[in-house]
C-alpha positions as CSV (number, residue, x, y, z in Angstrom):
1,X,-17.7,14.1,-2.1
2,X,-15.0,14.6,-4.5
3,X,-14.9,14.1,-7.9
4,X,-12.7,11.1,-9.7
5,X,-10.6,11.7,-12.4
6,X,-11.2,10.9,-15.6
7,X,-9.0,9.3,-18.5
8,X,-9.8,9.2,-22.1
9,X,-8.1,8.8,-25.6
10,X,-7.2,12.3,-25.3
11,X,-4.8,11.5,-22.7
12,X,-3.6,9.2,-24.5
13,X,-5.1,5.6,-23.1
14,X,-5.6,3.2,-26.0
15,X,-8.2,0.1,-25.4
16,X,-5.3,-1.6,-27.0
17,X,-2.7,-0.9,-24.0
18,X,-5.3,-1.8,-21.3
19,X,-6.2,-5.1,-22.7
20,X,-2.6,-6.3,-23.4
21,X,-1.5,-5.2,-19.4
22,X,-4.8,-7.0,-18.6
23,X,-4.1,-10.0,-20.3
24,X,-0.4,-10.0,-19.2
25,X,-0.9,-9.3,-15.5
26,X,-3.6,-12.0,-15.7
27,X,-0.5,-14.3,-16.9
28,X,1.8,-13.5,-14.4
29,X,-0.8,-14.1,-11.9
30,X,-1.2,-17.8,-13.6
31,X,2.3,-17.9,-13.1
32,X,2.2,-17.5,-9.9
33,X,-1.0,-19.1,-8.3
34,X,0.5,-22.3,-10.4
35,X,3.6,-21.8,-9.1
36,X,2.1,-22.3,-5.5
37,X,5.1,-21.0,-3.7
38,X,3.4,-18.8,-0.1
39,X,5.7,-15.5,-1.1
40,X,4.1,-15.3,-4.8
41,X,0.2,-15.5,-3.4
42,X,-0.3,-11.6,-2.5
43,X,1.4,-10.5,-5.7
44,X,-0.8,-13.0,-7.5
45,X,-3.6,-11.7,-5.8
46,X,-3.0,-8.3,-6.6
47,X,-2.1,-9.2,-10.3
48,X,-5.5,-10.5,-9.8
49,X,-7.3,-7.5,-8.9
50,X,-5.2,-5.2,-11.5
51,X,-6.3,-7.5,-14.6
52,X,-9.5,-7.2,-13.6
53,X,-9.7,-3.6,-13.2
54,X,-7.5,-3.1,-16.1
55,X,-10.1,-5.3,-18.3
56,X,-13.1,-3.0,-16.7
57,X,-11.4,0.0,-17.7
58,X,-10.9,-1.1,-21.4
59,X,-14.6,-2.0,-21.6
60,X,-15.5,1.7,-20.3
61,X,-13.0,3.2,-22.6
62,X,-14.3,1.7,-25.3
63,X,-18.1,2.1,-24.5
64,X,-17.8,5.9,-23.0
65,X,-14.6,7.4,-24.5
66,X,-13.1,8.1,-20.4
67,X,-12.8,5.6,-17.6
68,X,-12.6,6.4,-13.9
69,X,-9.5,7.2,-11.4
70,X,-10.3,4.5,-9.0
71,X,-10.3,0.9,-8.2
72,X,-13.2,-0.5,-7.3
73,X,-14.4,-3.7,-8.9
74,X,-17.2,-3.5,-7.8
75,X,-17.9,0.3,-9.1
76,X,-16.3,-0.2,-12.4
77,X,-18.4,-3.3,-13.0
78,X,-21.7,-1.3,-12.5
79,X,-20.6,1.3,-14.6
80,X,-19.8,-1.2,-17.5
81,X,-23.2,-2.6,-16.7
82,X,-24.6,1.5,-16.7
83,X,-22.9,2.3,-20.0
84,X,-25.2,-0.6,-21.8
85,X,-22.5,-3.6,-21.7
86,X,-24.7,-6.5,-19.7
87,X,-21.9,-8.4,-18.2
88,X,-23.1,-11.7,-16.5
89,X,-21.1,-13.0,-13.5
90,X,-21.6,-16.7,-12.4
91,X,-23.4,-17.4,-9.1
92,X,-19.8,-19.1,-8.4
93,X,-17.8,-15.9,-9.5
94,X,-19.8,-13.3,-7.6
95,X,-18.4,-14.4,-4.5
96,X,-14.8,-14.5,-6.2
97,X,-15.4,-11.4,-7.5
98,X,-16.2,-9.9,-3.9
99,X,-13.2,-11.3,-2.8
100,X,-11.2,-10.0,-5.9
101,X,-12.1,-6.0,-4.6
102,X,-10.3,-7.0,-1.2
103,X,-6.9,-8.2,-3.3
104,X,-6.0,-4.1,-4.0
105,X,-5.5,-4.1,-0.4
106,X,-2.7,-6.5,-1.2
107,X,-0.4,-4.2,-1.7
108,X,0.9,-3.1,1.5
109,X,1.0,-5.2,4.5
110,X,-2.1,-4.1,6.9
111,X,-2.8,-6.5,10.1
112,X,-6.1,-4.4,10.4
113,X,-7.2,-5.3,7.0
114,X,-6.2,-8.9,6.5
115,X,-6.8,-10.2,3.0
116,X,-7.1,-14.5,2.6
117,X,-5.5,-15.6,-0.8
118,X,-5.3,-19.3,-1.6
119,X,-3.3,-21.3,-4.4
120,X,-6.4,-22.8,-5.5
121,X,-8.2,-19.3,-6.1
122,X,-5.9,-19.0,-9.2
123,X,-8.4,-21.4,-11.3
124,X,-11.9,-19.3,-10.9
125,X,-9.9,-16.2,-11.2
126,X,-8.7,-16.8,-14.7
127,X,-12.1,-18.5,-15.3
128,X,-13.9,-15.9,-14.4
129,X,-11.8,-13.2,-16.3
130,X,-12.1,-15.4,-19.7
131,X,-15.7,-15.4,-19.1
132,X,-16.0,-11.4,-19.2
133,X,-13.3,-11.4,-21.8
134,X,-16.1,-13.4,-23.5
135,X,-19.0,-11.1,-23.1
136,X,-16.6,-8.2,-24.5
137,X,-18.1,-6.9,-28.1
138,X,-16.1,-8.3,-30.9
139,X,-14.9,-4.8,-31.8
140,X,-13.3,-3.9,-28.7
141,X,-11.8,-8.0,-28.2
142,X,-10.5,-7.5,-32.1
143,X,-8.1,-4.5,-30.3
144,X,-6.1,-6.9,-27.9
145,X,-3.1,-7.6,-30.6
146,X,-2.1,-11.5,-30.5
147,X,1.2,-10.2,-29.7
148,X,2.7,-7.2,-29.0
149,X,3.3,-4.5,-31.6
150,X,6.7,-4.8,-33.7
151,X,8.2,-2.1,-34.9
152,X,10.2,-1.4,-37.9
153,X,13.5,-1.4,-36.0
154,X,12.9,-5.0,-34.9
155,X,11.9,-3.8,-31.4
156,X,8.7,-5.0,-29.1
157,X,6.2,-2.1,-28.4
158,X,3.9,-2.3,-24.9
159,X,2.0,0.3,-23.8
160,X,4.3,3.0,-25.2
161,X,7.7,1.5,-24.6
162,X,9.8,-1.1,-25.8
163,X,10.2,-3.8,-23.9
164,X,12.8,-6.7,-24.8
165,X,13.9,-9.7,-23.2
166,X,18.1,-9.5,-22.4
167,X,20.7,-12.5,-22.4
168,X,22.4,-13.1,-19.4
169,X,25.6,-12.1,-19.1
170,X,27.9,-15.5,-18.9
171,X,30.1,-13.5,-16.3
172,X,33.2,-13.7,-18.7
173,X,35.3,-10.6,-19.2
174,X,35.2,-9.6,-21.8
């Protein structure tokens, strides 16, 4: 069996950068399960599943110093709950939470793998993420900025890059 890699401070992950993409990829999923619309439900879902492993990751990081290649809820979970953090999942989010592993399948459209997502899934998904985000130690939820860094030059930092919000063009020449 092989090996996964293995990512750490030293390559330059940050419990800060993972828990901002969790948070915001847990938002866009709001967005989208709220939204309703059948085209927006896989990304959701995957959104979904990315938050979550994103939020994992952090805790592991934080804990451990290095967090795993892969992406398996299921797997990160039980190393969270390995590396001493006792993370409780509700009788009504362990099912969720099964379901949540199948949403990295999401991706890529595969008849012989079919994935059900639902609009109304979008409620115990963010439930259930707010209630590990909960049960994080204070030190590691005091690293997830309120907002996203600002730097001196009046530009947004996220993960490494600056990230900024355009105005549309009006279409006038100019």
């Amino acid at each position: 069996m092989a090996r996964k890699k293995l990512f750490s401070r030293a390559d330059g992950y940050s419990e800060n950068d993972l828990l901002v993409a969790s948070r915001d990829h847990m938002i866009s999923a709001r967005l989208l399960f709220n939204e309703g619309s059948l085209p927006g439900l896989d990304s959701a879902g995957y959104l979904a599943h990315l938050s979550f492993e994103l939020l994992l990751k952090a805790a592991l990081l934080y804990l451990e110093d290095k967090f795993p290649q892969g992406h398996d809820l299921g797997e990160l979970l039980a190393q969270v709950r390995a590396a001493g953090l006792k993370l409780r999942v509700s009788t009504s989010a362990k099912s969720l939470f099964e379901r949540l592993k199948s949403f990295y399948d999401l991706r890529y459209p595969n008849p012989g793998i079919p994935v059900s997502i639902a609009a109304p899934d979008g409620a115990l998904i963010e439930r259930t993420w707010t209630s590990l985000w909960n049960q994080l130690p204070e030190p590691l939820q005091a690293k997830m900025p309120a907002f996203y860094e600002l730097r001196q030059d009046g530009m947004f930092r996220k993960g490494g890059r600056v990230i900024m919000i355009r105005k549309k063009d009006s279409g006038k020449a100019r």
